[in-house]
C-alpha positions as protocol buffer text, in pm:
chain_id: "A"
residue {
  index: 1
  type: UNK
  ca { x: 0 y: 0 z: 0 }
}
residue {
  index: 2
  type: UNK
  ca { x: 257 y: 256 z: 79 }
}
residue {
  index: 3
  type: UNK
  ca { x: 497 y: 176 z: -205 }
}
residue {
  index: 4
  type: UNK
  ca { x: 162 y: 246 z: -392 }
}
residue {
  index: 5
  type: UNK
  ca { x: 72 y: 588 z: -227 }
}
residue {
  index: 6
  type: UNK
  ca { x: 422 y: 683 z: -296 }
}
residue {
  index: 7
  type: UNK
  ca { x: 422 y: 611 z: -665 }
}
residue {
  index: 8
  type: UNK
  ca { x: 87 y: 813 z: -719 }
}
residue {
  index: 9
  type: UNK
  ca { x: 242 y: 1108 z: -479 }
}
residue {
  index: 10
  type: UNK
  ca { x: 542 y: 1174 z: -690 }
}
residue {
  index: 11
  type: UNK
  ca { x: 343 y: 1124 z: -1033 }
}
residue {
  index: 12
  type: UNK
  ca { x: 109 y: 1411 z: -854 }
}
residue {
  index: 13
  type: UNK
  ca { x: 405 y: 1577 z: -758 }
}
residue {
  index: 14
  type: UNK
  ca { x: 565 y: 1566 z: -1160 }
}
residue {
  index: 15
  type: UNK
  ca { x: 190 y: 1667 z: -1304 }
}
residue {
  index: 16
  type: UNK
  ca { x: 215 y: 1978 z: -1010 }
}
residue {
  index: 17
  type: UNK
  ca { x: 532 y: 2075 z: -1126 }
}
residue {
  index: 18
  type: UNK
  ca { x: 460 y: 2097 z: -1490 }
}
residue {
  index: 19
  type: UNK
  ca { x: 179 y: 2284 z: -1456 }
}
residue {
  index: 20
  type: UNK
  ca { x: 385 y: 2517 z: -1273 }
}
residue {
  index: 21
  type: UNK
  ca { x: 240 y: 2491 z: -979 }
}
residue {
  index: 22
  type: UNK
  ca { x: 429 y: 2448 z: -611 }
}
residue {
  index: 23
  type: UNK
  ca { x: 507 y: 2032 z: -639 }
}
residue {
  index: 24
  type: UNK
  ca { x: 480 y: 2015 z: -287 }
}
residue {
  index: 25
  type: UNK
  ca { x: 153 y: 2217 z: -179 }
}
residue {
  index: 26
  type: UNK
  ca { x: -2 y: 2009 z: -406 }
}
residue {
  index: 27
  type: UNK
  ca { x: 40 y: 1672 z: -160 }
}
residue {
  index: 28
  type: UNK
  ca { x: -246 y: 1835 z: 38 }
}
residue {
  index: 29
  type: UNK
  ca { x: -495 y: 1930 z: -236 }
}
residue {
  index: 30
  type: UNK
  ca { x: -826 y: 1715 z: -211 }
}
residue {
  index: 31
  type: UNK
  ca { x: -742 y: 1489 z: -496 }
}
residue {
  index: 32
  type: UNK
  ca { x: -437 y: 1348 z: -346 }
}
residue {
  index: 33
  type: UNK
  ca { x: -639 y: 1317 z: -16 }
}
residue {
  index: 34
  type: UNK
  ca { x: -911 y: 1110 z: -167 }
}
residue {
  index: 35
  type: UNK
  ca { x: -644 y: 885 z: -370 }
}
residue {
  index: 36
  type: UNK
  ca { x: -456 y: 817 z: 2 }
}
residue {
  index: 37
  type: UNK
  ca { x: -790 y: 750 z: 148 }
}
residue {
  index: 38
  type: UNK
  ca { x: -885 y: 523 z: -133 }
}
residue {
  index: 39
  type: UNK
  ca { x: -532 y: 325 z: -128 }
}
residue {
  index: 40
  type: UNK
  ca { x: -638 y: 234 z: 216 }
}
residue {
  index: 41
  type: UNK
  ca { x: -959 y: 118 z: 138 }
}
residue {
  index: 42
  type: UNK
  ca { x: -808 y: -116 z: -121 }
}
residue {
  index: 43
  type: UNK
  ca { x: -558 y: -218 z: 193 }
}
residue {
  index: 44
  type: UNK
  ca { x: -869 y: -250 z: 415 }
}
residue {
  index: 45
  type: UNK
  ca { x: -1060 y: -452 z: 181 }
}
residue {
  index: 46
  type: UNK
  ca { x: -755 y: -715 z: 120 }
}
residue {
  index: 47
  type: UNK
  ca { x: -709 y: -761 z: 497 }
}
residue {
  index: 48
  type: UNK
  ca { x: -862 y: -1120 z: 570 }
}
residue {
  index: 49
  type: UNK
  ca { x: -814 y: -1156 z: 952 }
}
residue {
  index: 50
  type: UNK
  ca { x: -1158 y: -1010 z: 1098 }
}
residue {
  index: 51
  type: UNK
  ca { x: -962 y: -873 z: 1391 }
}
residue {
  index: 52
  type: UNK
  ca { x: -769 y: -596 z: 1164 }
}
residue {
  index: 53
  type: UNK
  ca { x: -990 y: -603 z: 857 }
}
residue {
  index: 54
  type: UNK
  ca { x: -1345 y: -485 z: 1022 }
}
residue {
  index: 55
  type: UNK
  ca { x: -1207 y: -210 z: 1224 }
}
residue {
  index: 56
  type: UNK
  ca { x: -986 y: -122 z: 930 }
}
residue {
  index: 57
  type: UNK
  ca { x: -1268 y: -141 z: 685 }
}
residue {
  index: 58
  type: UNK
  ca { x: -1493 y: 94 z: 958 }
}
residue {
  index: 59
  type: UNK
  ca { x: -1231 y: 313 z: 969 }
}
residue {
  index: 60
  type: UNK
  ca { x: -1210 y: 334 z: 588 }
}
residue {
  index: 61
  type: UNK
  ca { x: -1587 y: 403 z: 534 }
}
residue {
  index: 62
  type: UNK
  ca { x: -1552 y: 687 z: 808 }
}
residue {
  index: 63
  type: UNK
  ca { x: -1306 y: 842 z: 578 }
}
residue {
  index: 64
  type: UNK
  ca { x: -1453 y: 743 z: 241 }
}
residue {
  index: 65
  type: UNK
  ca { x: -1766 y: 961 z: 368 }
}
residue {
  index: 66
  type: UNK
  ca { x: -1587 y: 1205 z: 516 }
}
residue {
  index: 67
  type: UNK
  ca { x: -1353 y: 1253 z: 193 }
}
residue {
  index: 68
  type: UNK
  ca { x: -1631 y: 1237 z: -47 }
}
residue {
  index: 69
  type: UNK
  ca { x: -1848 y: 1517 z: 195 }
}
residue {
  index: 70
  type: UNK
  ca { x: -1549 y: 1749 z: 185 }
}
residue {
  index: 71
  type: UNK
  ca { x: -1428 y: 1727 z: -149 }
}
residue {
  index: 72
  type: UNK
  ca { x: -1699 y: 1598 z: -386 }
}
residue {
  index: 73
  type: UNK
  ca { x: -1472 y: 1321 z: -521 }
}
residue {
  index: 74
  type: UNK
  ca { x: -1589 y: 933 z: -500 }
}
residue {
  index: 75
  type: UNK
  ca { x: -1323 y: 677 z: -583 }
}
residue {
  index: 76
  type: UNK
  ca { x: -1459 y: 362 z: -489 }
}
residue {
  index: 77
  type: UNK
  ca { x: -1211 y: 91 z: -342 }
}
residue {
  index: 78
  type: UNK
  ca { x: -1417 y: -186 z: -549 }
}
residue {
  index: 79
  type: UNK
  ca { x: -1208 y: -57 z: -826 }
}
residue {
  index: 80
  type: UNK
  ca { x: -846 y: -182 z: -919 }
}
residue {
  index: 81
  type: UNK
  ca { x: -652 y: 111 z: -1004 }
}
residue {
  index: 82
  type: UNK
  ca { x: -258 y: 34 z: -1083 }
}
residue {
  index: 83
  type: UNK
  ca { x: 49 y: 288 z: -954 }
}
residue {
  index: 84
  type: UNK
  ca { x: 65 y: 643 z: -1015 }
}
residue {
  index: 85
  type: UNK
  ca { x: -332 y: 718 z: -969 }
}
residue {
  index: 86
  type: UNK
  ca { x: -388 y: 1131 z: -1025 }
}
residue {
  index: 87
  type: UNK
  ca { x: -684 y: 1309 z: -933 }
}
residue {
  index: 88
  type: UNK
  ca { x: -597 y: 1680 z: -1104 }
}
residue {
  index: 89
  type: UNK
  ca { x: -855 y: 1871 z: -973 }
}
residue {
  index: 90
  type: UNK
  ca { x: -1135 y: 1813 z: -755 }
}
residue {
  index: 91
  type: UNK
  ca { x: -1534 y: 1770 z: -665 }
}
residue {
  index: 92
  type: UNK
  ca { x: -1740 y: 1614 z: -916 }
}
residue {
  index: 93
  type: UNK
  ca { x: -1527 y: 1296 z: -941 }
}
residue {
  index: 94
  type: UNK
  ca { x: -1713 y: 957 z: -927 }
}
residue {
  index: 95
  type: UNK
  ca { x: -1493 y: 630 z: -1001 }
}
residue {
  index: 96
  type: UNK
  ca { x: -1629 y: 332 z: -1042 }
}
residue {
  index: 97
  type: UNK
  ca { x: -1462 y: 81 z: -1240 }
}
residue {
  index: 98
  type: UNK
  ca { x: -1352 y: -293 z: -1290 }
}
residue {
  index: 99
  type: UNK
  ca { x: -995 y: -228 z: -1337 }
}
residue {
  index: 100
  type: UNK
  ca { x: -789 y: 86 z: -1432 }
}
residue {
  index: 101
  type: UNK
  ca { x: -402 y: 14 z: -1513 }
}
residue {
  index: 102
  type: UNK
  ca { x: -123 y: 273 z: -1457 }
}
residue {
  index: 103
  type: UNK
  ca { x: -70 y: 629 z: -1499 }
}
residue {
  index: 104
  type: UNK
  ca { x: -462 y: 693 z: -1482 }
}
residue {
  index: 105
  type: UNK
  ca { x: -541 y: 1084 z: -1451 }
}
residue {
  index: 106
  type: UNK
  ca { x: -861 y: 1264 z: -1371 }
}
residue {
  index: 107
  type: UNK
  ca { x: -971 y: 1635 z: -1412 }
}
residue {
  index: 108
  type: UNK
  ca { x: -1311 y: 1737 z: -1254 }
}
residue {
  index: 109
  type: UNK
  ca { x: -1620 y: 1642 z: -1350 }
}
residue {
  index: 110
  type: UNK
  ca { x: -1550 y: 1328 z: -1429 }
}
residue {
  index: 111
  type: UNK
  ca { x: -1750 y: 1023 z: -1419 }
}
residue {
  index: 112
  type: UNK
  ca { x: -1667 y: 600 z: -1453 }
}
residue {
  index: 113
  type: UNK
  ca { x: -1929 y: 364 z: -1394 }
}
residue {
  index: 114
  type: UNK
  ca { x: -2179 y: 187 z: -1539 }
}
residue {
  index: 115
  type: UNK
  ca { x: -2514 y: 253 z: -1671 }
}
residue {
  index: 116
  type: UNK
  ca { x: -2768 y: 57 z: -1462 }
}
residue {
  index: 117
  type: UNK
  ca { x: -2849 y: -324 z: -1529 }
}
residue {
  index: 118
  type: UNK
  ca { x: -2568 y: -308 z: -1796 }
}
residue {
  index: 119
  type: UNK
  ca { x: -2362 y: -605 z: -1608 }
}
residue {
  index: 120
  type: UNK
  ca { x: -2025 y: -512 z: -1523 }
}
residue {
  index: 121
  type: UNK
  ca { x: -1826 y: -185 z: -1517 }
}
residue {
  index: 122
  type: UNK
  ca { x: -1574 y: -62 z: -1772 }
}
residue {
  index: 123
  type: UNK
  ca { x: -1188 y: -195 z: -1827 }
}
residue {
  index: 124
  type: UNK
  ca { x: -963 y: 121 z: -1850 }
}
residue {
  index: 125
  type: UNK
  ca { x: -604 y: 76 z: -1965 }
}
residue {
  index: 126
  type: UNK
  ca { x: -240 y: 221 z: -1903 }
}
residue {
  index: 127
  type: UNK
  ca { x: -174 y: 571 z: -1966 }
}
residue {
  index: 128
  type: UNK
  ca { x: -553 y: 709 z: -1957 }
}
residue {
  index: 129
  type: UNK
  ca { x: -651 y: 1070 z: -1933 }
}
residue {
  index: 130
  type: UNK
  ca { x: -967 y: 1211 z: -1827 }
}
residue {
  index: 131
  type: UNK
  ca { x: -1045 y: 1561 z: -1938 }
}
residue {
  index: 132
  type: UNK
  ca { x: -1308 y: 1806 z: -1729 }
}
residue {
  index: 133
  type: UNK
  ca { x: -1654 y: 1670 z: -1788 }
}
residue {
  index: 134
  type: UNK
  ca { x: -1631 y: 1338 z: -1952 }
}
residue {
  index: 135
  type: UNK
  ca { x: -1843 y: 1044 z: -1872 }
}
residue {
  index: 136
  type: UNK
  ca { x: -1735 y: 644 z: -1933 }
}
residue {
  index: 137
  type: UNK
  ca { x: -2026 y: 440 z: -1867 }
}
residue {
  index: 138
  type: UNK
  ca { x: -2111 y: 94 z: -1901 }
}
residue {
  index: 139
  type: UNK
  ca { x: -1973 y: -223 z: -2006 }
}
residue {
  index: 140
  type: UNK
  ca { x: -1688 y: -124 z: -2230 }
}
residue {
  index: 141
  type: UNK
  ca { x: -1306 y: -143 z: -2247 }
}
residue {
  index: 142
  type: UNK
  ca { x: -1065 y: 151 z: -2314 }
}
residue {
  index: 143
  type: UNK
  ca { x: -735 y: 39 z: -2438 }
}
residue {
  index: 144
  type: UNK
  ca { x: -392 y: 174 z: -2352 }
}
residue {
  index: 145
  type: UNK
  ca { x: -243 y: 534 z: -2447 }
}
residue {
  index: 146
  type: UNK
  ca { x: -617 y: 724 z: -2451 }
}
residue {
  index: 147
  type: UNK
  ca { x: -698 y: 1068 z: -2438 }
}
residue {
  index: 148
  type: UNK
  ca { x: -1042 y: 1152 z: -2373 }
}
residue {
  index: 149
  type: UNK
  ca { x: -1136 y: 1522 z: -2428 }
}
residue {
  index: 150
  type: UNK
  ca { x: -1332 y: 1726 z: -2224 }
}
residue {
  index: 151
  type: UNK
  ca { x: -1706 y: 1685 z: -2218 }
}
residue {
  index: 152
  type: UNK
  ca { x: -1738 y: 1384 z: -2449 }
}
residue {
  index: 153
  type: UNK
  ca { x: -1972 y: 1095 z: -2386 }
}
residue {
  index: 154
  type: UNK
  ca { x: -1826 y: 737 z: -2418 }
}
residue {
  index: 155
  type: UNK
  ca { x: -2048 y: 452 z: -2425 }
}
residue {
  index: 156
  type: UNK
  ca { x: -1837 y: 171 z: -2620 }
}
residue {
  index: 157
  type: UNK
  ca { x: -1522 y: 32 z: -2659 }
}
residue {
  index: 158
  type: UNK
  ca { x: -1217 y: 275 z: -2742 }
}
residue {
  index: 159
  type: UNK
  ca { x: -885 y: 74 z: -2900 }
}
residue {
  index: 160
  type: UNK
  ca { x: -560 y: 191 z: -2764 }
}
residue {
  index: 161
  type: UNK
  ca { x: -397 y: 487 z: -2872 }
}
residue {
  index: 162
  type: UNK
  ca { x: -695 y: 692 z: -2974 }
}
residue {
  index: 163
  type: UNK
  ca { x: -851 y: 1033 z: -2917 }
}
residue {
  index: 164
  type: UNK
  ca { x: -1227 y: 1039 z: -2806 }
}
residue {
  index: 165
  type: UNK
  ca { x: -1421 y: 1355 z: -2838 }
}
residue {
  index: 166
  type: UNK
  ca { x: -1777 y: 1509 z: -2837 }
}
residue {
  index: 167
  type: UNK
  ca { x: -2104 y: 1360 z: -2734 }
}
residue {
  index: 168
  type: UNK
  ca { x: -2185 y: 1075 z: -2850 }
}
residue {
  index: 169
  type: UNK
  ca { x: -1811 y: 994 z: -2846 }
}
residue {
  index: 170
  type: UNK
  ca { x: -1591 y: 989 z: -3169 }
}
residue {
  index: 171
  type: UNK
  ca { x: -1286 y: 783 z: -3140 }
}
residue {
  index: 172
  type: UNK
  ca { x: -956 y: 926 z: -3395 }
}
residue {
  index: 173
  type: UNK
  ca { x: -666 y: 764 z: -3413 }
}
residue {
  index: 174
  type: UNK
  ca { x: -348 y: 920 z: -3192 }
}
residue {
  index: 175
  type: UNK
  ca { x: -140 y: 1150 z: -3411 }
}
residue {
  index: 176
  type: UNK
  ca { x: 161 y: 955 z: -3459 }
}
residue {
  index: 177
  type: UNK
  ca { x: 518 y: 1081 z: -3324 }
}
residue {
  index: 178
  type: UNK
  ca { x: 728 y: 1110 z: -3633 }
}
């Protein structure tokens, strides 16, 4: 767990830094609060003696509420997110998922989860970025190296190394490197 808080701290720290602002005021911003408080909950929720897990997992529904009252984010600890988990700004975050790999970012206004009686929640790669506003909802998969713009609406399956924008979503291919 802590190995894991640290890796999503300093990729916080990096994203602070080259937005220009203070790398190390932005440790105690809400977003990082609510990944910490999440990380536990995932820690919690592994624990399988009842003696540590269900005062653990009381403890980590005291926070979870408390977090989510105070800064209008939701990252549910039913979700598998990978290392270096950032939350860029805050309130209006809701993250439910199935599994999200590495290197996941999240403006505000973002929402993952699924779209009732749908079965089960979205996949979400490596190297995904959230812009202000979008919603992923249902049962789909996002692949690896995905940007998806501001505002836009996904309801199916994006392939890796796209661009989704607008509502309903349009996927484009990533522009390449060369």
């Amino acid at each position: 767990m802590f190995r894991t808080i640290r890796a999503d701290l300093d990729a916080r720290r990096r994203a602070a830094a080259a937005a220009g602002e203070s790398p190390w005021g932005s440790m105690w911003q809400r977003g990082a609060i609510a990944v910490i408080v999440y990380r536990f909950g995932r820690f919690a929720r592994a624990l399988k003696f009842p003696l540590l897990g269900l005062p653990a997992k009381l403890i980590y529904y005291v926070l979870f509420y408390f977090t989510q009252m105070l800064t209008g984010i939701s990252i549910q600890a039913y979700a598998k997110i990978g290392p270096r988990f950032v939350v860029r700004n805050h309130t209006g975050i809701f993250v439910l998922a199935e599994q999200i790999g590495a290197d996941f970012t999240v403006c505000e206004g973002v929402t993952v989860g699924n779209i009732r009686g749908k079965g089960r929640l979205p996949i979400i790669g490596d190297r995904v970025y959230l812009e202000p506003g979008c919603k992923v909802l249902g049962n789909l998969t996002i692949g690896d190296d995905v940007v998806i713009r501001a505002n836009s609406l996904v309801l199916n399956d994006v392939p890796s190394r796209s661009i989704v924008i607008g509502n309903p979503a349009r996927v484009l291919p990533m522009p390449s490197e060369d």
